[in-house]
C-alpha positions in Angstrom: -2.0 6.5 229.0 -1.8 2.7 227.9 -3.5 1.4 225.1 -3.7 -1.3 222.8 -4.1 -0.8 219.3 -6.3 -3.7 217.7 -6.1 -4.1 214.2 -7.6 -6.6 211.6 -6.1 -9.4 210.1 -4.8 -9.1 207.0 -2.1 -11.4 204.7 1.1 -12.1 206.0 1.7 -12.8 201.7 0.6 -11.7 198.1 -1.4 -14.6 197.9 -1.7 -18.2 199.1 1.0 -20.9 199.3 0.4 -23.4 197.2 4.1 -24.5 196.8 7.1 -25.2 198.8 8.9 -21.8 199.8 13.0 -21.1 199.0 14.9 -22.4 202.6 16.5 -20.0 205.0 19.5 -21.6 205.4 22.5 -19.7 205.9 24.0 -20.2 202.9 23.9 -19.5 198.7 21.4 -22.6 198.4 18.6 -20.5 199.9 17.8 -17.6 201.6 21.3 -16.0 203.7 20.7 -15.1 207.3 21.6 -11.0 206.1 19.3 -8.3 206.6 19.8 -7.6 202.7 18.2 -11.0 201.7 14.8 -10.6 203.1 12.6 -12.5 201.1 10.0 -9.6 199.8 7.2 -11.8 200.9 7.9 -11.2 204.6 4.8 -9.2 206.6 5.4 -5.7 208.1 4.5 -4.8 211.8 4.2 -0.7 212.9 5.6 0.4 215.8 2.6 -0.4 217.8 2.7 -3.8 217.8 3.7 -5.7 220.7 2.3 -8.9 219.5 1.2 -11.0 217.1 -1.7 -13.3 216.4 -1.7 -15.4 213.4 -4.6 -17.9 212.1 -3.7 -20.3 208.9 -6.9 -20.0 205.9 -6.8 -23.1 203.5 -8.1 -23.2 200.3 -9.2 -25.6 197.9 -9.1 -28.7 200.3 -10.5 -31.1 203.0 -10.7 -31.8 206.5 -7.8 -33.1 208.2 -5.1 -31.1 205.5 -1.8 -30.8 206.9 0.5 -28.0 206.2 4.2 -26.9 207.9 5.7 -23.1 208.1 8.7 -22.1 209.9 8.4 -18.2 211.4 11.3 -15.8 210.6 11.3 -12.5 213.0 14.1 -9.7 211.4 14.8 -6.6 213.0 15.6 -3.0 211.2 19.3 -4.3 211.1 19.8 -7.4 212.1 19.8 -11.2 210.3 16.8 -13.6 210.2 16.3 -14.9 213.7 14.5 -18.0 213.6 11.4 -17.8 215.9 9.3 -21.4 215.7 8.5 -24.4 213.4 4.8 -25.1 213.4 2.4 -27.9 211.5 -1.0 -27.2 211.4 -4.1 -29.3 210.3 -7.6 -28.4 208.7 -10.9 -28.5 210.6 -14.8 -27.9 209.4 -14.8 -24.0 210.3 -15.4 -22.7 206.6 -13.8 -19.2 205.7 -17.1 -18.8 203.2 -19.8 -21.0 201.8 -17.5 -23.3 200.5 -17.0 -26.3 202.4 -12.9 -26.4 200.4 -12.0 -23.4 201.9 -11.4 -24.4 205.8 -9.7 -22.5 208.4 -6.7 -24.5 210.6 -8.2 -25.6 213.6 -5.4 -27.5 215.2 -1.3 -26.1 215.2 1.8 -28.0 216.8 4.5 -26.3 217.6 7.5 -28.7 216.7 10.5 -26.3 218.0 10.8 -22.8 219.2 13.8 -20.3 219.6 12.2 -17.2 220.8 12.9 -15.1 223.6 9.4 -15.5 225.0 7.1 -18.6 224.8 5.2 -18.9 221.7 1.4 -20.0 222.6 -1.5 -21.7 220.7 -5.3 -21.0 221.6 -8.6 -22.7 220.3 -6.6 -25.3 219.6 -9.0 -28.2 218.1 -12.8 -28.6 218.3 -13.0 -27.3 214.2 -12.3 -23.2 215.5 -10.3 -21.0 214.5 -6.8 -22.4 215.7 -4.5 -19.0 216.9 -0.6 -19.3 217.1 0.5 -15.7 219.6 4.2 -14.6 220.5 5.6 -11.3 221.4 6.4 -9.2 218.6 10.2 -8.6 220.6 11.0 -5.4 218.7 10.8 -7.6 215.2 9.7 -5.0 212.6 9.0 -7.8 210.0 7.7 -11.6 210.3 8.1 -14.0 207.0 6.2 -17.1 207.3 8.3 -19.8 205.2 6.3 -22.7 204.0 7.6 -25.9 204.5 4.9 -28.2 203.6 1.4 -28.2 201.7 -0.7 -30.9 200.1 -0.4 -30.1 196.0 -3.4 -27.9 195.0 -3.9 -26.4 198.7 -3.1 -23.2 199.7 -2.2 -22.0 203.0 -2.5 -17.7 203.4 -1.3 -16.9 207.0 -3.4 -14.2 207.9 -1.5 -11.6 211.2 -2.7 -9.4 213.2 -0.6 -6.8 215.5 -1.9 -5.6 218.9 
């Protein structure tokens, strides 16, 4: 029998992003490519998931905020495989009753290398932007922070199914 597990969302980090994030880059500068330098902040999938559905909370900000990540998929053994570069502004959908916490209602995606296409739903309209892809057998996801406006923070929040 088929089924689909459906979990919750919960952080993809310890806490929110409220500064630039180290660089994957291949070399001694950043973050290697090896499967030994991980960053410890990336998010964990089980074995059941086949995808993944990530929506972008801001705190402390306004409408209109813009933010940047790059997505990082590794496998049990294998190096950082870069999966897509996405910017992503702030709506009016409120995570709470504050109206400086604000959920990402619109996300770009500037470049992807994935095997499968990566989507965005509910894109616009001050919703609850959703950026999707195919989990691929990745058993962990880091979400690298490119760009934030200073005293934002941007907590990706992931969910398998």
């Amino acid at each position: 029998m088929l089924q689909t597990i459906q979990l919750g969302y919960e952080p993809m980090r310890a806490a929110d992003v409220t500064v630039l994030d180290i660089s994957l880059d291949g070399e001694t500068a950043g973050y290697t490519f090896d499967k030994s330098d991980r960053p410890s902040d990336c998010w964990q999938m089980g074995p059941e998931t086949n995808a993944v559905e990530i929506i972008f909370p801001v705190y402390d900000t306004s409408n209109n905020t813009k933010f940047r990540f790059k997505f990082w998929g590794y496998t049990p053994n294998g190096p950082a495989e870069f999966l897509c570069d996405i910017s992503g502004t702030t709506g009016l959908a409120r995570i709470d009753d504050s109206t400086v916490n604000l959920y990402a209602d619109t996300i770009t995606i500037a470049e992807q290398k994935h095997l499968k296409t990566i989507s965005v739903v509910d894109n616009a309209s001050d919703r609850i932007a959703k950026l999707i892809f195919d989990a691929c057998g990745y058993k962990w996801i880091y979400a690298q922070c490119v760009s934030v406006v200073a005293d934002s923070g941007v907590w990706p929040h992931a969910r398998g199914f």
